[in-house]
C-alpha distance (Angstrom), angle and dihedral (degrees) to the residues before:
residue distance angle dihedral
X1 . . .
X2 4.23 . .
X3 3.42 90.3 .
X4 3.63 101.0 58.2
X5 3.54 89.0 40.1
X6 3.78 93.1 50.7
X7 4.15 90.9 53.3
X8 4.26 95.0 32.8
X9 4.04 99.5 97.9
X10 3.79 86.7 43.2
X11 4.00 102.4 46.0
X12 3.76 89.9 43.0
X13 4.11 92.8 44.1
X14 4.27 87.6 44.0
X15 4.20 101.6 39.8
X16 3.36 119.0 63.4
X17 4.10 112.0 -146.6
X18 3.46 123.0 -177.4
X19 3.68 120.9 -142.0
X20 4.32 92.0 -164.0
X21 3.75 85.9 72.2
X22 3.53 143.8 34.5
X23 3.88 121.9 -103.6
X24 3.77 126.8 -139.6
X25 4.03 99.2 164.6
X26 3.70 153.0 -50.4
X27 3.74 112.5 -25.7
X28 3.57 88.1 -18.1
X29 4.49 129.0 133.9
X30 3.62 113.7 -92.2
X31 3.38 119.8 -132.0
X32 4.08 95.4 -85.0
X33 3.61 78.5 79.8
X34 3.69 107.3 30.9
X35 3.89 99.4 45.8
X36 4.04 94.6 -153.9
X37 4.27 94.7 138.4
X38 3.03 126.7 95.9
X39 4.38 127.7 -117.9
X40 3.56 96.5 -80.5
X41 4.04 89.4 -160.7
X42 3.81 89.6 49.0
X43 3.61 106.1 84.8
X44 3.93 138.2 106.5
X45 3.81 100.3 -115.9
X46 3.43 100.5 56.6
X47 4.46 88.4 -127.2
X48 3.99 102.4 76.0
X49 4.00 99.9 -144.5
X50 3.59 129.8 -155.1
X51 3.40 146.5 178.2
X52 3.59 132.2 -158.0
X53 3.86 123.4 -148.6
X54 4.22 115.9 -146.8
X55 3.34 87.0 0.3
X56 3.77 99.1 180.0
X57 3.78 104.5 -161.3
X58 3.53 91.3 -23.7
X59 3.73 114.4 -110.1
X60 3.64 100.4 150.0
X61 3.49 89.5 49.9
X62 3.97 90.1 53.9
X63 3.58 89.1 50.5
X64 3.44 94.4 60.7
X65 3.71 90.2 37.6
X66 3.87 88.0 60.5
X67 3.61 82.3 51.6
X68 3.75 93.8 62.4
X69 3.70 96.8 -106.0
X70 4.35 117.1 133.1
X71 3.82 107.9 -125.0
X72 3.33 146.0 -172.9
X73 3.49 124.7 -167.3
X74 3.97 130.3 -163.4
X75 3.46 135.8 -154.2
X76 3.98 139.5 147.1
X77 4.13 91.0 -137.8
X78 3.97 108.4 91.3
X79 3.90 83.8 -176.8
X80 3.80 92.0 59.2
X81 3.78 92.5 36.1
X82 3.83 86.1 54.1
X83 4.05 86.2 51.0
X84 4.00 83.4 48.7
X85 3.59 91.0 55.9
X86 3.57 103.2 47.4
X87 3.77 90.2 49.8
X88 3.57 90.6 53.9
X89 3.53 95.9 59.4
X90 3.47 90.4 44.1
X91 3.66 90.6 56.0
X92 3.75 86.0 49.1
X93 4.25 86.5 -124.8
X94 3.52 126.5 122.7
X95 4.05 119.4 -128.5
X96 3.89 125.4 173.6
X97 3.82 98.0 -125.4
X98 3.42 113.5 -164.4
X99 4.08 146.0 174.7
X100 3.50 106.1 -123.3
X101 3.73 128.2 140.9
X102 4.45 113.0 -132.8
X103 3.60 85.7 -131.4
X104 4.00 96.1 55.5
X105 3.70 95.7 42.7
X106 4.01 84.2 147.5
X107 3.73 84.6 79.5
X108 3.65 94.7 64.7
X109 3.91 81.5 68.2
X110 3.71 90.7 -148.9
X111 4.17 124.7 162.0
X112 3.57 118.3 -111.5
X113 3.97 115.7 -92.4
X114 3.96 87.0 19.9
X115 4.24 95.0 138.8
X116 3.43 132.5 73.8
X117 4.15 86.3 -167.4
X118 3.59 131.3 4.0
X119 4.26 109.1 -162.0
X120 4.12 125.2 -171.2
X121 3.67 121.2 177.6
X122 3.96 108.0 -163.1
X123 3.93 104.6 -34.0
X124 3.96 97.2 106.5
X125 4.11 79.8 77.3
X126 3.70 84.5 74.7
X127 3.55 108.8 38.9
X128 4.05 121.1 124.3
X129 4.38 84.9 -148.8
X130 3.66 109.1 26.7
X131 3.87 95.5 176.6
X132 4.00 92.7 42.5
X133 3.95 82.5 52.7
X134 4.07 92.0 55.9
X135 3.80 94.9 40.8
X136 3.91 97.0 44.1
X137 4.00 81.6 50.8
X138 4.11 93.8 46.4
X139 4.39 81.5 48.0
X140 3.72 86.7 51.5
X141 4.16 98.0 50.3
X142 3.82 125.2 97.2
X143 4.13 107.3 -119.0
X144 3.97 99.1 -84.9
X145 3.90 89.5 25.7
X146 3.91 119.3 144.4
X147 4.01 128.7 -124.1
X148 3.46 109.2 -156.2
X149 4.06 99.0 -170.0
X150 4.08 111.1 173.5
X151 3.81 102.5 178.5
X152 3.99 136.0 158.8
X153 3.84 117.5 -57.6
X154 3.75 116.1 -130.2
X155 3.37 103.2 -130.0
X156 3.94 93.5 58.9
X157 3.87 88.7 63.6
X158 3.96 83.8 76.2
X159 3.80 119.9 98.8
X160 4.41 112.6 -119.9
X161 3.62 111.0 -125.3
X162 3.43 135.0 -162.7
X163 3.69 105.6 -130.7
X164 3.74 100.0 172.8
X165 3.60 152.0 -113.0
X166 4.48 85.3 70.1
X167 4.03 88.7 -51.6
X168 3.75 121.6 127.4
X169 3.28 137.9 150.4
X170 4.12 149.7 137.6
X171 3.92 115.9 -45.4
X172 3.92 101.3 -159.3
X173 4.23 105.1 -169.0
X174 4.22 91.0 -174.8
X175 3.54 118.7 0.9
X176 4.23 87.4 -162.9
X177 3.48 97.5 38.6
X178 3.62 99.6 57.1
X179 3.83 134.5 -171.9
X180 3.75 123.5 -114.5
X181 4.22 107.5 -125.4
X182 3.83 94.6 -125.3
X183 3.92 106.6 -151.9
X184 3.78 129.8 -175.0
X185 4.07 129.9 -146.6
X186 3.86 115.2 -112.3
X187 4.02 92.3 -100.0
X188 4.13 86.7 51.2
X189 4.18 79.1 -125.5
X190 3.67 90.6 117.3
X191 3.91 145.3 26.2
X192 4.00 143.1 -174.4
X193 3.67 134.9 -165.7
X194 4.02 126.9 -124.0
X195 3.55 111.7 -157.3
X196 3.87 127.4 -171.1
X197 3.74 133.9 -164.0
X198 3.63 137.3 -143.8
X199 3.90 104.7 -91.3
X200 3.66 89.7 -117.1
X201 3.34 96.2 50.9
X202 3.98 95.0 58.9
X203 4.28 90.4 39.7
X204 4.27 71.1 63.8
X205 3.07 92.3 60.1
X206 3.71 96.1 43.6
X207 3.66 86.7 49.4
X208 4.09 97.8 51.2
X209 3.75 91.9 45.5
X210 4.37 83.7 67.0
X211 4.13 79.6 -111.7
X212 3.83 114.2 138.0
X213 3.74 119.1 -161.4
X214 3.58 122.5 -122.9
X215 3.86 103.9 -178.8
X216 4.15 130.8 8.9
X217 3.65 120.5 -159.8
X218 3.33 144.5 -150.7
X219 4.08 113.4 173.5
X220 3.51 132.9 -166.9
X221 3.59 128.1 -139.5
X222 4.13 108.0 -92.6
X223 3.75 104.2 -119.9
X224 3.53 104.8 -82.7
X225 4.09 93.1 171.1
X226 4.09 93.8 61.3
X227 3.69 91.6 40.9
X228 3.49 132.6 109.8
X229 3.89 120.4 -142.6
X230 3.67 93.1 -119.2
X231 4.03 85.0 55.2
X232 3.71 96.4 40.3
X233 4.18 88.0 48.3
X234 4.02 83.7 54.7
X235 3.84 104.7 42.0
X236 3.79 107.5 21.9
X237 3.42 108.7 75.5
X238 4.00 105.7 178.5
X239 3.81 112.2 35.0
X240 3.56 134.0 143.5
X241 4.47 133.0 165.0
X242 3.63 81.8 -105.1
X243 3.79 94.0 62.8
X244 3.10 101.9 37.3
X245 3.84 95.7 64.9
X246 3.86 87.1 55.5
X247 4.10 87.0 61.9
X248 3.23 98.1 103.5
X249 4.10 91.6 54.4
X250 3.97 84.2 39.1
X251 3.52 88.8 59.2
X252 3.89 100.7 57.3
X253 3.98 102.0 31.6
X254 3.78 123.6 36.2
X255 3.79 122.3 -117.3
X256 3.82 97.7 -150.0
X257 3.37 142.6 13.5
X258 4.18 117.8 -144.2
X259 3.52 124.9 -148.1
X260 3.86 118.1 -167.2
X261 3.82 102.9 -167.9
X262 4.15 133.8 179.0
X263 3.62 129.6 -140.7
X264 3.98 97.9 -140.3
């Protein structure tokens, strides 16, 4: 948890995340144009409930609040959950915020079939038990719930090289051994690992967790360079600098891959 405490004020101050649309990823279309959630006023309770894995400070989870959905989101961070918070009040929603590690979901101390959806954007990267993760999610969904699981895409675990002569492109040593993206806090005082898996190997997991998978993504990058900043302040919602000097790489190899997946 230091380390996303350590870089909290920073990411928060440095990414932009809009809480009018749902995020999937860097650059990448929100769900206003990808369609991947569910009806949030079709469900058999008559309260559509959610919960939001990694949630950062939440602002998927307010979107949906906004929506009328109940949420709870999770994350180990009580500097981002504090962000959360505050952003929740300013959005005049109410989300249960609450310090819980992915791995220990048992803490949570929900039922069984308790969610309607369960949504992560990019924290199964740092899980210690990716599969236990999925399956302790599938345990937790209502029969006809949705998983919404946006992870790390294989290919981006390569290195870009220059090659020469203006060509460039991904150098991939072992596409199923895969190397953990190594990443340091601002101060240097503290790092964390992001590991990805071979596409197959999560659909596995998907698949063992009695999941099936409705729709698999791979998104590009809306076109930032053609855009306007009025247009890129309506449709983009997760940008930052830092991203945006990456478009070019964006643009060619995928940054995530999204599963939506149904507990039938």
């Amino acid at each position: 948890a230091r380390y996303w405490n350590d870089i909290a004020e920073l990411y928060q101050k440095e990414t932009r995340i809009s809480t009018s649309d749902f995020h999937y990823g860097p650059l990448l279309p929100g769900d206003s144009q990808l369609e991947l959630l569910p009806n949030i006023g079709k469900n058999s309770g008559g309260i559509f409930q959610c919960l939001e894995i990694g949630c950062g400070a939440g602002q998927n989870s307010i979107f949906l609040a906004k929506q009328g959905a109940q949420c709870v989101a999770i994350d180990i961070s009580e500097e981002q959950l504090a962000h959360g918070r505050k952003l929740a009040a300013k959005e005049n929603v109410n989300v249960d915020f609450r310090c819980v590690s992915m791995d220990s979901l048992q803490e949570g101390a929900w039922e069984p079939a308790s969610f309607d959806l369960i949504h992560s954007s990019y924290a199964l990267p740092f899980s210690a038990d990716p599969a236990k993760v999925i399956s302790d999610c599938a345990a937790m969904l209502k029969l006809g719930g949705t998983l919404l699981l946006t992870t790390g895409h294989p290919l981006y675990a390569g290195e870009w090289l220059d090659i020469g002569d203006g060509e460039d492109g991904v150098f991939l040593p072992d596409y199923f051994q895969l190397e953990a993206d190594v990443r340091m806090s601002m101060d240097d005082k503290t790092m964390n690992a992001a590991q990805t898996w071979p596409i197959s190997q999560i659909a596995e997991w998907i698949y063992n967790a009695g999941l099936v998978i409705e729709r698999l993504l791979e998104p590009a990058p809306l076109p930032i360079p053609d855009m306007s900043k009025k247009e890129i302040l309506e449709k983009v919602p997760y940008d930052s600098k830092g991203w945006r000097a990456l478009y070019d790489q964006l643009a060619r190899i995928p940054v995530v891959v999204i599963f939506k997946c149904r507990r039938a």
